[in-house]
ZANU-703232 format. One line per field, with one value per residue: y, z, x negated of N, C-alpha, C in turn. Coordinates in steps of 0.1 Angstrom, whole numbers, plus 5000, padded with zeros to 4 digits. Layout:
REM ZANU-703232
n.py = [Y  ...]
n.pz = [Z  ...]
n.px = [X  ...]
ca.py = [Y  ...]
ca.pz = [Z  ...]
ca.px = [X  ...]
c.py = [Y  ...]
c.pz = [Z  ...]
c.px = [X  ...]
This chain:
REM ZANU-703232
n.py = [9022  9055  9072  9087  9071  9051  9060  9065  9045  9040  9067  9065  9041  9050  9071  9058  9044  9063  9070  9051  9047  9067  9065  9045  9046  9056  9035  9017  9033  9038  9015  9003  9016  9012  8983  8985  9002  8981  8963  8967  8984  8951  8943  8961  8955  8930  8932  8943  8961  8994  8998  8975  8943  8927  8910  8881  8869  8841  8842  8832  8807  8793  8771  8773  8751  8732  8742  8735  8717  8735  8757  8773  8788  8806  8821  8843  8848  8879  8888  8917  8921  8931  8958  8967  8972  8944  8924  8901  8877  8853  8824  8791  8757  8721  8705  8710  8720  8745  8774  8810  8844  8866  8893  8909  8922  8946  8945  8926  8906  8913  8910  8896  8876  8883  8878  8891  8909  8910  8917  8944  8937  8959  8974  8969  8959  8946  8922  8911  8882  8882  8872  8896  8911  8902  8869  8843  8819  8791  8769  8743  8725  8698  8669  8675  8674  8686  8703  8693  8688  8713  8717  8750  8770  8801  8828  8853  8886  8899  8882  8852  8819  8808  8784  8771  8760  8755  8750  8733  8748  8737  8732  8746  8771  8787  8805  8835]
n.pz = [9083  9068  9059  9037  9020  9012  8999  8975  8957  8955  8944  8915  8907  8906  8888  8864  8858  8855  8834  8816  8814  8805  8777  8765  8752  8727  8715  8702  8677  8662  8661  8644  8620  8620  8606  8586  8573  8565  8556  8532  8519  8513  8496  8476  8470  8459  8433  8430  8429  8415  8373  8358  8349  8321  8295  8280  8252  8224  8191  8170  8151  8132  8111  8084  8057  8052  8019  8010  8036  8047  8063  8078  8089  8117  8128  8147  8157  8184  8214  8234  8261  8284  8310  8307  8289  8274  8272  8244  8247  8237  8215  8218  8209  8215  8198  8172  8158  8161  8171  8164  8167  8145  8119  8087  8066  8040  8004  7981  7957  7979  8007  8039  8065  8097  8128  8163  8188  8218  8215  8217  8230  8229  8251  8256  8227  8194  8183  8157  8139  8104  8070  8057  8081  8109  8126  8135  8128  8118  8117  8102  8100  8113  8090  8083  8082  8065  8083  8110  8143  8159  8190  8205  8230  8237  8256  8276  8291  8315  8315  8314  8304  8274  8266  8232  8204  8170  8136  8110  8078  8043  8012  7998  8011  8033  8050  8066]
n.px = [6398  6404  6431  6427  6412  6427  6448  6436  6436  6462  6474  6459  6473  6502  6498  6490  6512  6531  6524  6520  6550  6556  6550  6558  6585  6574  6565  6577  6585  6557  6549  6562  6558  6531  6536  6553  6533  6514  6529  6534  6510  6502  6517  6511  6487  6491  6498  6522  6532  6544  6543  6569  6563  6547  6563  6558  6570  6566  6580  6580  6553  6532  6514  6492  6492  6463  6449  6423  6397  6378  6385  6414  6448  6467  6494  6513  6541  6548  6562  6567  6588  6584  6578  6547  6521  6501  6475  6465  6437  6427  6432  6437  6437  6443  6445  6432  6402  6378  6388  6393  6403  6407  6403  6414  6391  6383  6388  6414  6390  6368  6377  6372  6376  6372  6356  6375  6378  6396  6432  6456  6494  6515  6538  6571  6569  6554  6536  6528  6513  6495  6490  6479  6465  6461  6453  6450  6421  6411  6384  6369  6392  6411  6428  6457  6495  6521  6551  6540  6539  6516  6498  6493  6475  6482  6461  6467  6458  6470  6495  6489  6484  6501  6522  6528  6542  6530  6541  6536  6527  6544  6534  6550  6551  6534  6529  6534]
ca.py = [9030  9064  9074  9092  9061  9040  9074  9072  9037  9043  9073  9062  9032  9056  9079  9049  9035  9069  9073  9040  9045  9077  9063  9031  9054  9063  9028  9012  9040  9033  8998  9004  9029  9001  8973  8991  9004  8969  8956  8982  8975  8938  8947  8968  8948  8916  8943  8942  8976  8998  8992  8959  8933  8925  8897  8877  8858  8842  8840  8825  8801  8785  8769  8773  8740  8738  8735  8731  8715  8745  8767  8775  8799  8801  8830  8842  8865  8880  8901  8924  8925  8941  8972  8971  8962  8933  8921  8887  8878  8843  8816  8777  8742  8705  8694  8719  8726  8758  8789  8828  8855  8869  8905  8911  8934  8942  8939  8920  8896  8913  8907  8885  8875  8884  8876  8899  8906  8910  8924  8945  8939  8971  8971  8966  8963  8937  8921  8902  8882  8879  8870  8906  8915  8896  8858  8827  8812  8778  8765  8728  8721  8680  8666  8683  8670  8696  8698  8687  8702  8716  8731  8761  8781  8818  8833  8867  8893  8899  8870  8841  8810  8808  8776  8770  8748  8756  8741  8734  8751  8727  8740  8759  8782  8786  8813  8851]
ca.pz = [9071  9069  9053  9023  9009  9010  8988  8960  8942  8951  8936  8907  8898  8901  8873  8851  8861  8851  8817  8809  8813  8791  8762  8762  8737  8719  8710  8693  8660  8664  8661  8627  8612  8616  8603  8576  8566  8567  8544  8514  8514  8511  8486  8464  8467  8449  8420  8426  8432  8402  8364  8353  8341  8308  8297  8267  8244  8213  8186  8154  8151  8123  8108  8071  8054  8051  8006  8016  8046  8051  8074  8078  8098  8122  8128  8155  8163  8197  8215  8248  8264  8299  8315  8307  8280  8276  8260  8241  8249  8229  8213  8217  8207  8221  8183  8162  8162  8167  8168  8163  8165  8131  8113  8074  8061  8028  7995  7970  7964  7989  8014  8049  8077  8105  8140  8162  8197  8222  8212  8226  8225  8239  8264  8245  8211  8194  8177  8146  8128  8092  8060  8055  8088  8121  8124  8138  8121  8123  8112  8102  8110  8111  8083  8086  8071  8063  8097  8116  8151  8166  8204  8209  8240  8241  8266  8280  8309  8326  8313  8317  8294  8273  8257  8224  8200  8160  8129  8097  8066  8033  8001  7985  8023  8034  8067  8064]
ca.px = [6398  6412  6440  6422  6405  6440  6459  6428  6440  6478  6471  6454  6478  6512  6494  6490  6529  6537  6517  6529  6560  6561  6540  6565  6595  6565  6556  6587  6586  6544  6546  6572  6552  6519  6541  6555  6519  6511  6536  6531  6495  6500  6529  6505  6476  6490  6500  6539  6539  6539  6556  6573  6548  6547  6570  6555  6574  6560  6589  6574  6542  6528  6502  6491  6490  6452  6449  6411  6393  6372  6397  6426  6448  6474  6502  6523  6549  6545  6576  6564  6598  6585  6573  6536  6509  6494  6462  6461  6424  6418  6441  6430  6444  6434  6446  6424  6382  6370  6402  6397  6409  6403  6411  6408  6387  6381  6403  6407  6378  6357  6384  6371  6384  6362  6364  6379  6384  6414  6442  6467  6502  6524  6552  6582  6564  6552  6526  6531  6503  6500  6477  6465  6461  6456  6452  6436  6412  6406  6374  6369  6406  6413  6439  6476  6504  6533  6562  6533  6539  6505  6499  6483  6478  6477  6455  6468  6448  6478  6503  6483  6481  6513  6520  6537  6538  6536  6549  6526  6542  6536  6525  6557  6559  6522  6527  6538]
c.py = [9042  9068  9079  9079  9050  9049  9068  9059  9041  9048  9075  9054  9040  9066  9068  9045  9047  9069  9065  9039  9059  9072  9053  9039  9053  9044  9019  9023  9038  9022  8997  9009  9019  8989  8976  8992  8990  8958  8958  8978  8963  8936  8950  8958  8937  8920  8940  8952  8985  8993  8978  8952  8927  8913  8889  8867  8854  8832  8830  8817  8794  8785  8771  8759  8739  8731  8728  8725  8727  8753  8767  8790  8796  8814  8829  8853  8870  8892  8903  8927  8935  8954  8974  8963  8952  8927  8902  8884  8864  8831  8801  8769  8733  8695  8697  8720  8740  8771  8800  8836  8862  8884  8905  8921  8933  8942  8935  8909  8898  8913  8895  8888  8876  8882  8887  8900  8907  8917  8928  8944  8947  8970  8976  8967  8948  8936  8906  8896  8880  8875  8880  8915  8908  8883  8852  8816  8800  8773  8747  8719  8705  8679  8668  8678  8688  8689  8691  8697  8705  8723  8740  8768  8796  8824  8847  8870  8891  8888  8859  8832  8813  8795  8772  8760  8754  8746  8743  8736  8746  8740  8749  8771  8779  8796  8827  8857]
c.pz = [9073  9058  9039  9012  9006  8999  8974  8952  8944  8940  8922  8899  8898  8888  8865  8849  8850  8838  8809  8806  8802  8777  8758  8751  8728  8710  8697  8685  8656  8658  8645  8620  8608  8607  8590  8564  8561  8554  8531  8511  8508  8496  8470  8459  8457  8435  8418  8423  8414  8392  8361  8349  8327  8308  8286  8262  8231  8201  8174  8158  8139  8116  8096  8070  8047  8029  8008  8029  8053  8060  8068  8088  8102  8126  8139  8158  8179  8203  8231  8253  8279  8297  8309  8297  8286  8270  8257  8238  8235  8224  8211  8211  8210  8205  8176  8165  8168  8163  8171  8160  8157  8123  8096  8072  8048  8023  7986  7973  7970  7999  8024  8057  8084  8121  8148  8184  8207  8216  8218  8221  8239  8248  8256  8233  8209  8181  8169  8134  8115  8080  8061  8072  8102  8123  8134  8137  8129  8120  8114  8106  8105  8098  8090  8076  8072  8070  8104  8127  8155  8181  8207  8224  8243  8254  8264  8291  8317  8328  8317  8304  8291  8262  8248  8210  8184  8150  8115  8085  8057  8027  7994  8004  8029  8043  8059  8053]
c.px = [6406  6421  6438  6418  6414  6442  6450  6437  6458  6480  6476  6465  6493  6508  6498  6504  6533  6538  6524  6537  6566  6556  6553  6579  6585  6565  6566  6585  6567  6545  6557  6569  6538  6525  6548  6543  6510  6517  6536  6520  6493  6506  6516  6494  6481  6500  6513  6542  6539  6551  6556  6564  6551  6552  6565  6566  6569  6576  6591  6562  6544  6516  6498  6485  6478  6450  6429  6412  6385  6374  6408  6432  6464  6482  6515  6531  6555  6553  6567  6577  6597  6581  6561  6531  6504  6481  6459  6445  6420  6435  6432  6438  6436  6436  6439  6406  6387  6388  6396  6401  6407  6413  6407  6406  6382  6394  6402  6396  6372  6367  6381  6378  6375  6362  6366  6380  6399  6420  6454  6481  6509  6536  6564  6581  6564  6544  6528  6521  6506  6484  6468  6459  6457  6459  6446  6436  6408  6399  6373  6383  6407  6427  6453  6483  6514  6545  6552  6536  6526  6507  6491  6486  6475  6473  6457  6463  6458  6490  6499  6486  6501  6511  6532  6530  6545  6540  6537  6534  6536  6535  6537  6558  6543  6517  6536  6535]
């Protein structure tokens, strides 16, 4: 073999020793800058990033002590202590029939309750049901005594299920 065709990989593999060995500073702030980019992403994705999350509390609950079997209705007072809105989507119970979300329109004798959809409650506000304005309606409700507890669960978008448990008001105290 002659001397030329030995030099070519020597060569060859002192370039790469060399390359390698300059890229290698490079690679430690690289590799922190990927791992970083890496973390933030993950961060944001499972929606931490950004404002506070809405904190729900529900302060009040009660039932109206039904004078009929027909319906009834159920009232709650609802505190947004965090950063961001919220939207109360639906309210249930495993003690009660059918529950909605119910607005009154109308006045006077033409005055219904009608059903309604979500509703938002604001970031540090708060959403307070009542007779003349926002409710739910409980259709066909089973026999209630008065100080009966009931459980309801409020379904929020961003809160999740909130569970609380109201109080049936007799006949001289009959909700808000």
């Amino acid at each position: 073999m002659d001397s030329a065709s030995t030099d070519r990989p020597a060569g060859a593999a002192r370039r790469w020793r060399t390359a390698a060995s300059a890229a290698r500073p490079a690679l430690v702030p690289v590799g922190a800058g990927v791992l970083s980019l890496v973390l933030l992403s993950g961060y944001t994705a499972t929606g931490a990033a950004g404002e506070p999350p809405a904190r729900i509390e529900v302060v009040d609950a009660r039932v109206d002590w039904p004078g009929h079997r027909e319906a009834t209705a159920a009232f709650f007072d609802i505190r947004n202590t965090g950063g961001s809105d919220d939207t109360l989507e639906s309210v249930d119970s495993p003690a009660l029939g059918i529950t909605v979300l119910g607005r009154r329109s109308g006045a006077g004798r033409d005055a219904r309750m009608r059903p309604t959809g979500p509703v938002e409650v604001p970031a540090q506000g708060r959403l307070r049901m009542t007779r003349d304005t926002l409710d739910v309606m409980i259709l066909d409700p089973p026999a209630l005594k008065p100080g009966q507890r009931v459980p309801f669960t409020l379904w929020f978008r961003d809160s999740g299920p909130i569970r609380v448990t109201a109080v049936t008001a007799g006949p001289g105290r009959t909700g808000p």
